[in-house]
C-alpha positions as CSV (number, residue, x, y, z in Angstrom):
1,X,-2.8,-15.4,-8.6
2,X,-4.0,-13.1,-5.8
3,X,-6.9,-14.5,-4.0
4,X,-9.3,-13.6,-1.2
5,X,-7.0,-16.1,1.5
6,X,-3.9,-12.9,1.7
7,X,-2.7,-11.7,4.2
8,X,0.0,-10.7,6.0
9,X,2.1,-7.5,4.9
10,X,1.8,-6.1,0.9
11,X,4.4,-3.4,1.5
12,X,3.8,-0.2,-1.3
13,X,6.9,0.0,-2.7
14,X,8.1,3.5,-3.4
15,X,10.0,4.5,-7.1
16,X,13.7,5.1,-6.3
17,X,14.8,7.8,-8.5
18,X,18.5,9.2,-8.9
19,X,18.7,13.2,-8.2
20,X,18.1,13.9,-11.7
21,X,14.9,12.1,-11.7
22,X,16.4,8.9,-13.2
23,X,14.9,5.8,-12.0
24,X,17.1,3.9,-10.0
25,X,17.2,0.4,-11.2
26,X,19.4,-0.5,-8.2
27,X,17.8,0.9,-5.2
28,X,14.9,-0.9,-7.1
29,X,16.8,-4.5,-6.8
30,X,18.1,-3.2,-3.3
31,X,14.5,-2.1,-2.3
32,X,12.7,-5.7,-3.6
33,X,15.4,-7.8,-1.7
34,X,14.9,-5.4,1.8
35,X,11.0,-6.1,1.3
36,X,12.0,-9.7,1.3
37,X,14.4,-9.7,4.5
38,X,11.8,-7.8,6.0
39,X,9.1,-11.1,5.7
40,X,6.5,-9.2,3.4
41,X,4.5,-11.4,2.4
42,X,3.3,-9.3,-0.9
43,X,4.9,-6.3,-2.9
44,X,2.3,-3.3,-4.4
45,X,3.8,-1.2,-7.0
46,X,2.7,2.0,-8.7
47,X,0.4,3.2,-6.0
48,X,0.0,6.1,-4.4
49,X,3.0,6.2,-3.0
50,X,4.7,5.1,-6.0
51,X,4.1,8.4,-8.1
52,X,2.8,6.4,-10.5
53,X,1.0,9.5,-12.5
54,X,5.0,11.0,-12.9
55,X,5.8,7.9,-15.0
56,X,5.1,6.8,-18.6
57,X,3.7,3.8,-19.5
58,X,7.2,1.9,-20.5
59,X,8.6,3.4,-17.5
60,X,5.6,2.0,-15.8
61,X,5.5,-1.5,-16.8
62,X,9.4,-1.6,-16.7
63,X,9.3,-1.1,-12.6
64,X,6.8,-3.3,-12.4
65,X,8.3,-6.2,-14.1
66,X,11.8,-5.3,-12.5
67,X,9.9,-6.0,-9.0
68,X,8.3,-9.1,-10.3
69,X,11.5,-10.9,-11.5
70,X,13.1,-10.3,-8.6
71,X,10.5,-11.0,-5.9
72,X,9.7,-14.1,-4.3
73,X,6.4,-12.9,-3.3
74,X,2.9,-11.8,-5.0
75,X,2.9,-8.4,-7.0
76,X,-0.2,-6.0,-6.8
77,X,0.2,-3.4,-9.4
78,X,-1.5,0.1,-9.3
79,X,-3.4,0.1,-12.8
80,X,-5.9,3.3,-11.9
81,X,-6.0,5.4,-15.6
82,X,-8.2,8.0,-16.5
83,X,-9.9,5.5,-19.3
84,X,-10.5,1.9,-19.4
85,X,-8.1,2.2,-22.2
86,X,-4.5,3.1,-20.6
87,X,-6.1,0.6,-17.5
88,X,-6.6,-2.3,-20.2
89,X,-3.2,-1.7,-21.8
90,X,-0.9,-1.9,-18.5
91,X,-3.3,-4.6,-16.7
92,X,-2.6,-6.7,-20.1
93,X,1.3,-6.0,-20.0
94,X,1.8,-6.6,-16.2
95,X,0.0,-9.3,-15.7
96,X,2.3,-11.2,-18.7
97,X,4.7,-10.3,-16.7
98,X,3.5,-12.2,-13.5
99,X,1.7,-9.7,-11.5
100,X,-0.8,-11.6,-9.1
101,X,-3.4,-9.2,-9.2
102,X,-4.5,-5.3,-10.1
103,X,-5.3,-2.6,-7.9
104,X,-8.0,-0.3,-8.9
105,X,-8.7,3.3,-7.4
106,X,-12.3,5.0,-8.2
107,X,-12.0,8.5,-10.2
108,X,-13.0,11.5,-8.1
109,X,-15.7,12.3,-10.3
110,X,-17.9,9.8,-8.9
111,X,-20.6,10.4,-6.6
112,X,-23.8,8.3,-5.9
113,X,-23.3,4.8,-5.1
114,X,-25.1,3.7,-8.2
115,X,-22.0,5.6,-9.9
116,X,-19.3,3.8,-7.9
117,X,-20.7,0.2,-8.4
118,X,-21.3,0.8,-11.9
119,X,-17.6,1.5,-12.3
120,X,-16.1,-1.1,-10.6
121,X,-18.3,-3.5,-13.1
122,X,-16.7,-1.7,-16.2
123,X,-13.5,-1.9,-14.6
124,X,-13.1,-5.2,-14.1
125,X,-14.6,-6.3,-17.4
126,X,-11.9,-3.4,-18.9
127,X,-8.9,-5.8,-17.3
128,X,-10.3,-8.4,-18.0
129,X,-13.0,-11.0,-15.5
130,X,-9.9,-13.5,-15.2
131,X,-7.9,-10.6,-13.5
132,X,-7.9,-10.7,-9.7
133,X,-8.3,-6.9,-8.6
134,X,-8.6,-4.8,-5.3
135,X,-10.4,-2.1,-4.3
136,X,-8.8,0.9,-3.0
137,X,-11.2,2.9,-0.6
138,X,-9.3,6.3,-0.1
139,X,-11.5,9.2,0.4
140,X,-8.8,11.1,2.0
141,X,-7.2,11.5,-1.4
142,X,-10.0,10.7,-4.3
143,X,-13.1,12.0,-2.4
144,X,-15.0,9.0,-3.3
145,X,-16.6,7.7,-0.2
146,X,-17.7,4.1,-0.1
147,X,-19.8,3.0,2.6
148,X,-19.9,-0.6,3.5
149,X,-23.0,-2.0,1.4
150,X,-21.0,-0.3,-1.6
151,X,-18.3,-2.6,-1.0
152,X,-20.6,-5.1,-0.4
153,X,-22.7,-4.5,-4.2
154,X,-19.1,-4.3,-6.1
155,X,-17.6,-7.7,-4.0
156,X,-21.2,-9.5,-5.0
157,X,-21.4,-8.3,-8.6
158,X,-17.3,-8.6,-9.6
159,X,-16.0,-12.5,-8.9
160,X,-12.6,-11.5,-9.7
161,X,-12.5,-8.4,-6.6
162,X,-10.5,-10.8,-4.2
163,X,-9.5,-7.4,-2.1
164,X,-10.3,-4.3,-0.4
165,X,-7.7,-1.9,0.3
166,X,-9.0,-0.3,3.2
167,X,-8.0,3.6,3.8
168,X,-11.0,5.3,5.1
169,X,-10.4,7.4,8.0
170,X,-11.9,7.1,10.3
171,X,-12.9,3.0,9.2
172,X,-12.8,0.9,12.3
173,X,-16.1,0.5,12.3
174,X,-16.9,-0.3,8.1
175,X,-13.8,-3.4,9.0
176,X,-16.4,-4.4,11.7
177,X,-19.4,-4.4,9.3
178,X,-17.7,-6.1,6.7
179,X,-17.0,-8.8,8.3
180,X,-20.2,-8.8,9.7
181,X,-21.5,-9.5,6.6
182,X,-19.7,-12.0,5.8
183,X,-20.9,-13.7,9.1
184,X,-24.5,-13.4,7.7
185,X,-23.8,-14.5,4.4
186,X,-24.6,-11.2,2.4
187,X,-21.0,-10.8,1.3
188,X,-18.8,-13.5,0.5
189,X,-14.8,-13.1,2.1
190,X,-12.6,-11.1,0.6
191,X,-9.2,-9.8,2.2
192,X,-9.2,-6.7,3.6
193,X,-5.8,-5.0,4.5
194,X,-5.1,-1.4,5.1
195,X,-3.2,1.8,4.5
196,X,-2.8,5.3,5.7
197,X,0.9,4.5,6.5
198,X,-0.3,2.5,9.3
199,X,-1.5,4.6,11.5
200,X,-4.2,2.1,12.9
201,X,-3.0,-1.0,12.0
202,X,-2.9,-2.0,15.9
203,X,-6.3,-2.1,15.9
204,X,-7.6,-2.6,12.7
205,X,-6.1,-5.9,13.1
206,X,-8.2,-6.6,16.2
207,X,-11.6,-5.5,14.2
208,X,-10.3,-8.4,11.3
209,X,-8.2,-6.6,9.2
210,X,-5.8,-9.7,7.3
211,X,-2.9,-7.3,7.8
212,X,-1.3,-4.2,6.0
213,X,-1.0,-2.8,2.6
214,X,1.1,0.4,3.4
215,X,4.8,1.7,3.0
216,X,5.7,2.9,6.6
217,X,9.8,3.4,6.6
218,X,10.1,0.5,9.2
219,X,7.7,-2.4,6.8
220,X,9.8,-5.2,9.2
221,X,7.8,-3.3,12.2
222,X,4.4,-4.0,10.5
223,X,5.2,-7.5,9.6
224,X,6.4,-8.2,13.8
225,X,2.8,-6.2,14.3
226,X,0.6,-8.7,12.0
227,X,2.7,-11.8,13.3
228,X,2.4,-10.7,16.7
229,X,-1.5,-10.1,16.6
230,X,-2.0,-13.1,14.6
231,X,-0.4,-15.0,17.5
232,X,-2.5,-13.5,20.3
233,X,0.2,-11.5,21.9
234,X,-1.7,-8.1,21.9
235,X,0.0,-6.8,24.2
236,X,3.6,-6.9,22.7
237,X,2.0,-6.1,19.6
238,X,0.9,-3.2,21.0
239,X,3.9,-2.0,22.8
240,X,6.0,-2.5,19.3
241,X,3.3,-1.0,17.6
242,X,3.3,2.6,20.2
243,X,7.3,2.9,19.9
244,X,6.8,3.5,16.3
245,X,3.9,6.1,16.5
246,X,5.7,9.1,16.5
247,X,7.7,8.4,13.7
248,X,3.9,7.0,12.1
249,X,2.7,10.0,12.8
250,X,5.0,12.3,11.6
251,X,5.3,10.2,8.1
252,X,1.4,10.4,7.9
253,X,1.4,14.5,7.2
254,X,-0.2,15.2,3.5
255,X,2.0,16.3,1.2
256,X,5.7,15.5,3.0
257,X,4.9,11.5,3.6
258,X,6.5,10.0,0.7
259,X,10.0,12.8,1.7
260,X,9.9,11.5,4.9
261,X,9.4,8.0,4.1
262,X,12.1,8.0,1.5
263,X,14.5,9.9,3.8
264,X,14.1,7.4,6.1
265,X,14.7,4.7,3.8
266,X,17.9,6.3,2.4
267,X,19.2,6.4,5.8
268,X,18.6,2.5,6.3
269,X,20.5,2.2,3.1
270,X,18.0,0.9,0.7
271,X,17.9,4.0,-1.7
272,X,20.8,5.8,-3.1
273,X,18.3,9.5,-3.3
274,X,15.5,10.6,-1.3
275,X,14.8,12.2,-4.3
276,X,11.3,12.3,-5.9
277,X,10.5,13.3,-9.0
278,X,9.1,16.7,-9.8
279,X,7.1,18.0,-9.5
280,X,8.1,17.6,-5.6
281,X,8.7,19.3,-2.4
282,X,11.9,18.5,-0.4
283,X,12.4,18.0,3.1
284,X,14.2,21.5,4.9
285,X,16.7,21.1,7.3
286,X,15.0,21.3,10.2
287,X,12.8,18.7,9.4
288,X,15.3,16.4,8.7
289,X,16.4,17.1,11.5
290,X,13.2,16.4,13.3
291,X,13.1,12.9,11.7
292,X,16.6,12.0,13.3
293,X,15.4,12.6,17.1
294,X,12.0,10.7,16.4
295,X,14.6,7.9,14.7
296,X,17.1,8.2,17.9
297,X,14.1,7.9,20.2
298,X,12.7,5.0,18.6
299,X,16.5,3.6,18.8
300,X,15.8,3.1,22.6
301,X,13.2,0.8,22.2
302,X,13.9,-1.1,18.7
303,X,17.7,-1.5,17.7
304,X,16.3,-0.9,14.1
305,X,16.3,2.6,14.4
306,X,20.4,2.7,15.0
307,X,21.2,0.6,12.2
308,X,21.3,3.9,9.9
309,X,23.8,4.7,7.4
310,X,25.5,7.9,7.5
């Protein structure tokens, strides 16, 4: 069961889908045993990046349980629903099926912090008090903005919120008053690992961060990040870290991420598509195009980066 000690790398797993719209059962097995080479320490599925709301509920709980079986590692599964009903229902199903833990994301019709608490407390007596859940803090996307002694009233009210999945932009600064709340006592630990593809993950490890829960194309790059700061060598995690940031970059634009991120992955081999289902954009030419120099420059630095299929 997930528990306020992770850390490390919880890679969001894309869905691999055929052209049709399919799902791809294996580029799902192909995808679960890359995480693993890759030394991820944890798997989230049916997250943001997961296009979760394009699936039905068996279609739902069927990737999920696929991923389970076949990892070695803990599962975080996306449960966010409109009601506490549909949340209930898949928590119930994938948990059965041996997820570690839920993730929870806050509607964007919430507004006072009176509001946000309140929800978190029915949502984690909806899955269940015995469920381990995390928090996911992503005003970029649900316009729900939590400020630190939010996250401090939900962690103190909700024993079973283990995690915080920490996407606030910018957010260096609520990592540094988290845990320096912890260091008086107010808030008890909880592991905090963060998103947004990323893009600050040099740092954020530096102001405590436990490591990453994100789906950059190059996860084995986050994992050498994490081990390298958690080993003191800043500066090497650094320079890996800034060989990558064009390509981080360029994933991190609203709206084309998840094209670019499964292009990418296609051309590592690990999906058979870059497809996504619709409703969906698609990648033109000339961006693909684009993604191949950043990819040629990054070979000159990390090897990686040439290892592409054709």
């Amino acid at each position: 069961m997930l528990d306020a000690s992770a850390s490390g790398v919880y890679v969001i797993a894309p869905t691999p889908f055929h052209d049709d719209g399919r799902i791809d059962e294996r580029s799902t097995d192909r995808m679960t045993d890359f995480f693993l080479e890759s030394g991820v320490t944890g798997i989230t599925v049916l997250g943001q990046m997961g296009e979760a709301p394009k699936l039905d509920h068996a279609e739902a709980v069927g990737i999920a349980a696929r991923v389970i079986r076949r990892a070695k590692v803990p599962v975080i599964v996306g449960v966010s629903a409109p009601g506490f009903a549909a949340m209930r229902s898949i928590t119930r199903e994938v948990m059965e099926a041996g997820a570690a833990g839920v993730m929870i994301a806050p509607p964007s019709s919430l507004r006072t912090d009176d509001q946000i608490v309140g929800y978190y407390r029915q949502a984690g007596e909806a899955v269940g008090t015995d469920v381990p859940f995390v928090i996911q803090d992503y005003p970029l996307t649900f316009s729900v903005v939590m400020t630190p002694a939010v996250i401090r009233r939900i962690v103190q009210e909700n024993p079973s919120c283990v995690m915080l999945k920490h996407e606030d932009w910018p957010g260096l600064e609520k990592i540094s008053a988290l845990r320096g709340f912890e260091k008086d006592g107010s808030m008890r630990r909880i592991s905090i690992l963060c998103g947004n593809g990323g893009l600050f993950l040099d740092f954020e490890m530096e102001r405590g961060a436990d490591g990453a829960m994100t789906g950059y194309c190059f996860p084995d790059m986050l994992v050498d990040v994490v081990r390298l700061q958690k080993a003191g060598r800043r500066d090497e995690a650094h320079d890996l870290f800034d060989a990558h940031l064009p390509l981080i970059r360029y994933e991190q634009q609203p709206a084309a991420g998840l094209a670019v991120r499964k292009y990418v992955l296609k051309r590592r081999g690990i999906l058979s598509s870059d497809a996504q289902r619709k409703p969906a954009g698609a990648l033109s030419a000339t961006a693909k195009a684009e993604i191949d120099y950043l990819l040629s420059r990054l070979g000159q630095s990390d090897q990686r980066a040439l290892k592409l299929a054709a």
